[in-house]
KOLLUMGU-591553 format. One line per 8 residues: number of its first residue (from 1); for each residue x, y, z of N, C-alpha, C. Coordinates in nm, 2 decimals. Atoms other than C-alpha are relative to their C-alpha. Example, Ala and Ser with C-alpha at 12.3 -4.5 7.8 and 13.67 -1.06 7.14 Angstrom:
BEGIN
1> 0.09/-0.12/0.00/1.23/-0.45/0.78/0.09/0.12/0.00; -0.09/-0.11/0.00/1.37/-0.11/0.71/-0.08/0.11/0.08;
END
This chain:
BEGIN
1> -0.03/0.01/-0.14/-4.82/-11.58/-10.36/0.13/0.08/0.03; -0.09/-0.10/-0.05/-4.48/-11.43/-10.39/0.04/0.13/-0.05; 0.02/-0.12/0.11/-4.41/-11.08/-10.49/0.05/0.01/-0.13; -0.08/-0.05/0.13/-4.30/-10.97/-10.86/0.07/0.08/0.01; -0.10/-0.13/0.02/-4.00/-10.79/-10.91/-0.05/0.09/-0.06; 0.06/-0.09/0.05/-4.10/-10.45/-10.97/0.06/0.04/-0.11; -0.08/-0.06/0.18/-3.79/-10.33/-11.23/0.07/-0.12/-0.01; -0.07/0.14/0.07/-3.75/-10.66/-11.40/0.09/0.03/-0.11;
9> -0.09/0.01/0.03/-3.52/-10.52/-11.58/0.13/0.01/0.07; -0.13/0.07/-0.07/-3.28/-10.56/-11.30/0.01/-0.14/0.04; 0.00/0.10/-0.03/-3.39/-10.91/-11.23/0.14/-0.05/-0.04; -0.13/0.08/0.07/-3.09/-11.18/-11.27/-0.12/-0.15/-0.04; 0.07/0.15/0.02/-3.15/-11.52/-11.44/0.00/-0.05/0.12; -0.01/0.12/-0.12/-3.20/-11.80/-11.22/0.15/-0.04/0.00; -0.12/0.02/-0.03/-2.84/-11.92/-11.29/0.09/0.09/0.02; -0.13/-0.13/-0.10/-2.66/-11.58/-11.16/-0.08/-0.03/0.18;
17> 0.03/0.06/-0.16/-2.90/-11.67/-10.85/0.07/-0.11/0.07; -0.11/0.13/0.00/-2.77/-12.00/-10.84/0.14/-0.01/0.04; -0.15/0.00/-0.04/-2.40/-11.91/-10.87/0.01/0.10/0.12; -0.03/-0.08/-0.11/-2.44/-11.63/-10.63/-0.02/-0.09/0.17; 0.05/0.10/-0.10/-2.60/-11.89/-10.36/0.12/-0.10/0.04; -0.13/0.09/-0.01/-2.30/-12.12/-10.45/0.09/0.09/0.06; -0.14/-0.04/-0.01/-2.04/-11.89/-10.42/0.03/0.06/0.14; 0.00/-0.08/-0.14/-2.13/-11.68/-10.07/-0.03/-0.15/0.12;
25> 0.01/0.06/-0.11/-2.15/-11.86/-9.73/-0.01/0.10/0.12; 0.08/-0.09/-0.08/-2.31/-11.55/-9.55/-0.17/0.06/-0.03; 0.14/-0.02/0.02/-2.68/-11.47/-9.53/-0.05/0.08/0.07; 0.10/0.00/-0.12/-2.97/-11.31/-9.30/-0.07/-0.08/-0.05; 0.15/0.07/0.00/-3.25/-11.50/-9.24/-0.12/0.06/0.05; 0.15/-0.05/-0.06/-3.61/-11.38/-9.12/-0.06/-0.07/0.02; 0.15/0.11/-0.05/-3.85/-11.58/-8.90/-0.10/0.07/0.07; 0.13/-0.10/-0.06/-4.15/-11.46/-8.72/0.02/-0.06/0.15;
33> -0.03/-0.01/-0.13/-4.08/-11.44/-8.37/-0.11/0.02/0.09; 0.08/0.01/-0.07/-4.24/-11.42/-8.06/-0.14/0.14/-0.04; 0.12/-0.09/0.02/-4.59/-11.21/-8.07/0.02/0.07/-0.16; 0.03/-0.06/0.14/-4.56/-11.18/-8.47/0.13/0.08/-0.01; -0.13/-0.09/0.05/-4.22/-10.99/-8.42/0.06/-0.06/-0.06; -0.12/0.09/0.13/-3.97/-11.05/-8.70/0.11/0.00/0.05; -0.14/0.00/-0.06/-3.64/-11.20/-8.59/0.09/-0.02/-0.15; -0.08/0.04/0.07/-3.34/-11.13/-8.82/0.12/-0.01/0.03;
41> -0.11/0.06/-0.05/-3.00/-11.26/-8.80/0.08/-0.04/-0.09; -0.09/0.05/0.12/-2.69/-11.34/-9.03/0.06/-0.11/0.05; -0.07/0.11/-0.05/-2.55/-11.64/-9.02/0.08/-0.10/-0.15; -0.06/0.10/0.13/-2.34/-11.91/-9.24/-0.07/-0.11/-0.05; 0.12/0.07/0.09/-2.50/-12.13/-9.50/0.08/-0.11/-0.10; -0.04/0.10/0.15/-2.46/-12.41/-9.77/-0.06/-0.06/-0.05; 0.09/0.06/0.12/-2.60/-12.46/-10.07/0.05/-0.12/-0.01; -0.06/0.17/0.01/-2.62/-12.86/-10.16/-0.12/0.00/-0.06;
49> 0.10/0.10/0.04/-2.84/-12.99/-10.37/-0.16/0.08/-0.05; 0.16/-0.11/-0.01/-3.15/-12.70/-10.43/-0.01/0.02/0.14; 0.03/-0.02/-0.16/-3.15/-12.70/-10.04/0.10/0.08/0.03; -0.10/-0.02/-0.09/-2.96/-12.47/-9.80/-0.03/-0.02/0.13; -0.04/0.04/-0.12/-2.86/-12.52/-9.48/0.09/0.03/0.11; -0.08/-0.05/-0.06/-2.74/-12.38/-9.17/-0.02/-0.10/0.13; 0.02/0.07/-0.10/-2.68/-12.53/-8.83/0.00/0.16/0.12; 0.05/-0.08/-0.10/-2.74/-12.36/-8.50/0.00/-0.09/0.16;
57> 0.05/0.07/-0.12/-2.82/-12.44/-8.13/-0.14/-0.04/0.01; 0.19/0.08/0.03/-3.10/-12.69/-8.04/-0.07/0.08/0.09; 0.08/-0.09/-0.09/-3.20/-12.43/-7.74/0.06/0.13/-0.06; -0.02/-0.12/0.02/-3.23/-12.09/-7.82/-0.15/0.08/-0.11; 0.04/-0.10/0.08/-3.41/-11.79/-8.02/-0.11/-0.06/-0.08; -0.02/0.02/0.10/-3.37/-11.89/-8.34/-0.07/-0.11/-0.01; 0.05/0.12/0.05/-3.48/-12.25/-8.32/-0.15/0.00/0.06; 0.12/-0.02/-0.02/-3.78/-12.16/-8.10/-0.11/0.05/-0.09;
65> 0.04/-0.04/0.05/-3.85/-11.96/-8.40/-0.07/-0.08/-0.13; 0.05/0.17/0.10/-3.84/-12.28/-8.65/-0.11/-0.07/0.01; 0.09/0.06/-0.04/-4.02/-12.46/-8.44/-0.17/0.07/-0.03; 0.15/-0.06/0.04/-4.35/-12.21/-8.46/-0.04/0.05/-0.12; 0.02/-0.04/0.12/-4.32/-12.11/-8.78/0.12/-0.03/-0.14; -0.09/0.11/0.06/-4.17/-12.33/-9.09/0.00/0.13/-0.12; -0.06/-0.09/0.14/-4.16/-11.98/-9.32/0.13/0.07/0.07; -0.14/-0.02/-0.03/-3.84/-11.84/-9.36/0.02/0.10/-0.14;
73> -0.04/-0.08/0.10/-3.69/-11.53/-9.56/0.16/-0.02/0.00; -0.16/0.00/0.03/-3.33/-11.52/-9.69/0.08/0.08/-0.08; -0.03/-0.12/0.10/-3.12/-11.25/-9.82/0.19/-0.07/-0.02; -0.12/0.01/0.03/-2.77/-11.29/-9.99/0.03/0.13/-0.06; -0.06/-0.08/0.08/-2.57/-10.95/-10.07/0.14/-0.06/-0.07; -0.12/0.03/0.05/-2.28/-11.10/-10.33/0.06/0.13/-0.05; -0.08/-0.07/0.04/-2.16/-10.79/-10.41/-0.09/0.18/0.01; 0.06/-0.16/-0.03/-2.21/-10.37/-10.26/0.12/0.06/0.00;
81> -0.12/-0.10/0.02/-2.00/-10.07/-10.37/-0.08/0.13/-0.01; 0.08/-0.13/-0.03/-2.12/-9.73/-10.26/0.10/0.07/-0.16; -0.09/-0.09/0.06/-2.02/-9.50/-10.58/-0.02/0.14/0.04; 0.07/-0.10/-0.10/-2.04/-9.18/-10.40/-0.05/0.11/-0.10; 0.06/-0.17/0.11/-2.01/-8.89/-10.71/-0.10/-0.04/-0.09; 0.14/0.01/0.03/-2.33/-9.06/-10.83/-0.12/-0.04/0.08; 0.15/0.03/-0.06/-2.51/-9.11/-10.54/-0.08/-0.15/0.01; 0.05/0.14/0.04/-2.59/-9.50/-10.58/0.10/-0.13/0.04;
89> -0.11/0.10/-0.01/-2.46/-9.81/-10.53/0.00/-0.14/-0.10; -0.02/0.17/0.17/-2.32/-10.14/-10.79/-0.04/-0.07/0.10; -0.01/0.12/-0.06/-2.50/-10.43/-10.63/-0.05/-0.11/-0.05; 0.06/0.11/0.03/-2.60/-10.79/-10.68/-0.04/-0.06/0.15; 0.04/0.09/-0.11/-2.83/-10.97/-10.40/-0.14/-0.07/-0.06; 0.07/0.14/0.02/-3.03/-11.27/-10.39/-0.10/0.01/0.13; 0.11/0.01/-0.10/-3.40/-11.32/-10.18/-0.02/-0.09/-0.03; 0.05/0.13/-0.01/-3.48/-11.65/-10.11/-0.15/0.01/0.10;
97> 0.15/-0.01/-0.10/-3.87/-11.76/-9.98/0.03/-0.15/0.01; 0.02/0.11/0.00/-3.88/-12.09/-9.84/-0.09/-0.08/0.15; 0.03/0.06/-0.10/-3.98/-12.35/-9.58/0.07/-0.06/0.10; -0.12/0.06/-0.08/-3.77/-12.48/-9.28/-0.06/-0.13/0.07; -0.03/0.15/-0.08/-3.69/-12.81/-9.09/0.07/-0.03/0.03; -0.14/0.03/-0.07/-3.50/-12.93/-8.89/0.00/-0.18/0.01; -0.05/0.15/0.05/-3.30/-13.25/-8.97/0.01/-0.09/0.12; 0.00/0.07/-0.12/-3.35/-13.52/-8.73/0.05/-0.14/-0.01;
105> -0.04/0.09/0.02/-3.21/-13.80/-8.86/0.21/0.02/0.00; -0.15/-0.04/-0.06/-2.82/-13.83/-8.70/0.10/-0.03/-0.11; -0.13/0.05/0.09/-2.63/-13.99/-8.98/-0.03/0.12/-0.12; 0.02/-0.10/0.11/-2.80/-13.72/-9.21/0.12/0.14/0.06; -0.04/-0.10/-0.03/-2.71/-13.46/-8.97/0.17/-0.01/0.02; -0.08/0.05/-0.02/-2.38/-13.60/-8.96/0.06/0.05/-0.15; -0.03/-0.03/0.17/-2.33/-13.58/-9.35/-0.03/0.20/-0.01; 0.02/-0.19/0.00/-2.46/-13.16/-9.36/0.12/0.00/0.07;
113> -0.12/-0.06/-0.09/-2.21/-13.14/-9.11/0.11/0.02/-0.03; -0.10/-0.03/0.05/-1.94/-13.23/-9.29/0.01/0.08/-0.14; 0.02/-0.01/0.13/-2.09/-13.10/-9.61/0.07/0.18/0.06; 0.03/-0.12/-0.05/-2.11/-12.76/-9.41/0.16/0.02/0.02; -0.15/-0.01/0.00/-1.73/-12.78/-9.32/0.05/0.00/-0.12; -0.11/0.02/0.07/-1.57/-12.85/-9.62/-0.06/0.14/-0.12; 0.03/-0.13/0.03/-1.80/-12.52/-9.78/0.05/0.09/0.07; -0.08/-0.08/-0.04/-1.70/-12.29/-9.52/0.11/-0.01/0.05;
121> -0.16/0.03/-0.03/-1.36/-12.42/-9.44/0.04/-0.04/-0.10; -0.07/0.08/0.14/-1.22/-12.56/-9.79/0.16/-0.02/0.01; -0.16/0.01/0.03/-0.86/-12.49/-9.70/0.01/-0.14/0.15; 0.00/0.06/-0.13/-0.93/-12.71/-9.35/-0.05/-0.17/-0.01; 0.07/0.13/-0.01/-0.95/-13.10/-9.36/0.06/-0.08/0.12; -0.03/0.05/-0.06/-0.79/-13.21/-9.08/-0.09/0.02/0.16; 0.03/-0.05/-0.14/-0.98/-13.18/-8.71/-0.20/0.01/-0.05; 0.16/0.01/0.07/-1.35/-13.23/-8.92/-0.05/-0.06/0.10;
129> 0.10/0.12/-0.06/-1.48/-13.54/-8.78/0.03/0.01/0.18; -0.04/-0.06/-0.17/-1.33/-13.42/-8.38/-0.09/0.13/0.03; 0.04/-0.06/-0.06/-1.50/-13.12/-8.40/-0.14/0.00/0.00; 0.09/0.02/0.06/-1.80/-13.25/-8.57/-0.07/-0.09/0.17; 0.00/0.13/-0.11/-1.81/-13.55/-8.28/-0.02/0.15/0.15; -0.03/-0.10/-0.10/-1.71/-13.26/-8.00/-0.15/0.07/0.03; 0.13/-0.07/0.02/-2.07/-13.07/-8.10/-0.13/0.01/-0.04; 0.11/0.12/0.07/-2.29/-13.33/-8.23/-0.11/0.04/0.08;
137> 0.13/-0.03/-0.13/-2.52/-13.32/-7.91/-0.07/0.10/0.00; 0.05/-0.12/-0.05/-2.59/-12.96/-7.87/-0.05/0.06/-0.17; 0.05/-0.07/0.14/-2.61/-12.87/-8.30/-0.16/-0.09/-0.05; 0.12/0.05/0.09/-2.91/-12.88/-8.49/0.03/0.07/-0.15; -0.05/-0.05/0.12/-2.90/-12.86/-8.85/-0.13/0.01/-0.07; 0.16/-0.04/0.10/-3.19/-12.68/-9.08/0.02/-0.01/-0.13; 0.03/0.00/0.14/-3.31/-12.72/-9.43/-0.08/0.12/0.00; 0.09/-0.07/0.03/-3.43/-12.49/-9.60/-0.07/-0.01/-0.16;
145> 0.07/0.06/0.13/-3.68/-12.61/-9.91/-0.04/0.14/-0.10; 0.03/-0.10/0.07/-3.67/-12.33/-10.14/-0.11/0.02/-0.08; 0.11/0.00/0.06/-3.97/-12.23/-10.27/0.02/0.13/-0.17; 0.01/-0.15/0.07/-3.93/-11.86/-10.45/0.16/0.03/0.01; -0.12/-0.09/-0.01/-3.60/-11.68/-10.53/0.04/0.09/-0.10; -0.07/-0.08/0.12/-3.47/-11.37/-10.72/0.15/0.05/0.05; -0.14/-0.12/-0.01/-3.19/-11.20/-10.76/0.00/0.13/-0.07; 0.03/-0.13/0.05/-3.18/-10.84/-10.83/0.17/0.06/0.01;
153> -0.10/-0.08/0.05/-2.86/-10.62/-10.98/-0.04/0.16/0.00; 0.02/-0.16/0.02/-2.82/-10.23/-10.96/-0.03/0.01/-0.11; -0.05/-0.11/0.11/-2.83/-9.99/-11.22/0.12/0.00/-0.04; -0.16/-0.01/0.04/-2.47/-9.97/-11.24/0.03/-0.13/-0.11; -0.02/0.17/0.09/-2.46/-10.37/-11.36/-0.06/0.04/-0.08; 0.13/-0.01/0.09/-2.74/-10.33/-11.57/0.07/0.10/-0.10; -0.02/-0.06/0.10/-2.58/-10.02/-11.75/0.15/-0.07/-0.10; -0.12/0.00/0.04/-2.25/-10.22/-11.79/-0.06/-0.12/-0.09;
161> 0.01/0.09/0.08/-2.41/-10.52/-11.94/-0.07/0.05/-0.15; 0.08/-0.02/0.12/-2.62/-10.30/-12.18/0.14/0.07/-0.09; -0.09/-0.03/0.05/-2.28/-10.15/-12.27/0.07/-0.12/-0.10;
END
């Protein structure tokens, strides 16, 4: 169902997927949009648990786009370096395939909330639960049920690890 990496010898294990998923809190996503058009879009993320999760507005685009369609693509670049006098670049990124939903239960959505702060804020504990409270009403928060995922490394990696 989902594609094969073509040069599996740049694949990564599952656990460099894994840590790269932990360690970033920026993504795009891809949903299928109005008349089959594909909508993409970067946005902030948090891994928890095998699930990620981003929040959003309950009107708009994006959630219109959940709503009609529960597939969902996900890219993570953890790391791009153009090297110019070879023409190439050192990277590591992560593709995620999964399924979306949107969390409807308030004390859940309550808990992501803060899960989601204290991932992309870590240095910030004060003003959590005020701003969480402040934007309760209007956020919606998505799952996303990971189905498929690789991670793929340049050439560049690949020559340093064979080194």
């Amino acid at each position: 169902m989902f594609p094969k990496m073509r040069r599996i010898k740049q694949q990564l294990d599952n656990s460099e997927v894994l840590d790269i998923l932990k360690s970033n809190t920026t993504c795009t996503i891809a949903l299928i949009g109005e008349n089959g058009y594909p909508y993409s879009l970067p946005l902030s993320y948090c891994y928890d648990e095998g699930n990620i999760y981003f929040h959003c507005a309950k009107v708009g685009h994006k959630i219109d786009c959940i709503k009609n369609c529960d597939s969902i693509s996900l890219s993570v670049i953890d790391h791009d370096e153009i090297i110019e006098e070879k023409f190439t670049d050192k990277y590591k990124s992560v593709v995620v395939f999964g399924k979306v939903e949107i969390i409807d239960d308030e004390k859940e959505i309550r808990r992501l909330c803060r899960k989601m702060c204290a991932a992309l804020c870590p240095n910030v504990s004060d003003g959590i639960e005020k701003e969480i409270e402040q934007f309760i009403e209007q956020t919606a928060v998505v799952k996303i049920t990971i189905e498929h995922m690789t991670g793929k490394e340049g050439l560049e990696f690949l020559k340093e690890r064979e080194q």
